[in-house]
C-alpha positions, 0 to 999 in steps of 0.5 A: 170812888168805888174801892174794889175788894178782890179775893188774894189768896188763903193766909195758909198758902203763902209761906213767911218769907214768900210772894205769891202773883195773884192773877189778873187785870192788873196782877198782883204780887201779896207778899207774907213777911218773916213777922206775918204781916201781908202786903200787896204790890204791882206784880210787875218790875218798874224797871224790866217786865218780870213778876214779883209774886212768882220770882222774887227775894223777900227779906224784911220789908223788902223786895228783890227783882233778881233780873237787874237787883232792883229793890222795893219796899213792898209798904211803901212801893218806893224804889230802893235803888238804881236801876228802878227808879219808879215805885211799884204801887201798892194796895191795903190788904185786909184778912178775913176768915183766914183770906186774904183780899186786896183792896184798892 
């Protein structure tokens, strides 16, 4: 099994407390927490099809879709409460050089 290495982002351009979409087959949402800790998901909202990484609220660990209110836990993916139902997946994120890659 071949993991990919993809390019996310600069550390320096995603602020704490922000989410950037990171484009491609499939989207990317990286995530840089209040604590400074990068995590990356799917992109997309398990419940409706809207983007994490262009509007969404992050607080902690985690992470709002503002179309219904649906919550993740960007760590884990795990839906935190109705109406998703289906986690987001995640990937490991590595940082190298002041880059952020997403790996998986």
């Amino acid at each position: 099994m071949t993991t990919e290495r993809r390019f996310a982002c600069l550390a320096e351009d995603v602020a704490p407390g922000t989410a950037i979409t990171v484009p491609g087959d499939p989207p990317i949402a990286v995530y840089h927490t209040e604590e400074g800790e990068f995590y990356a998901t799917a992109d997309t909202c398990t419940h409706e099809k809207w983007s994490l990484g262009s509007d969404s609220d992050l607080e902690g660990c985690e992470v709002t879709c503002p179309l219904h209110m649906a919550r993740f836990d960007i760590r884990t993916g795990e839906a935190l409460c109705f109406p998703a139902t289906v986690a987001l997946r995640t990937y490991a994120t590595e940082i190298d050089d002041g880059k952020v890659f997403v790996v998986g």
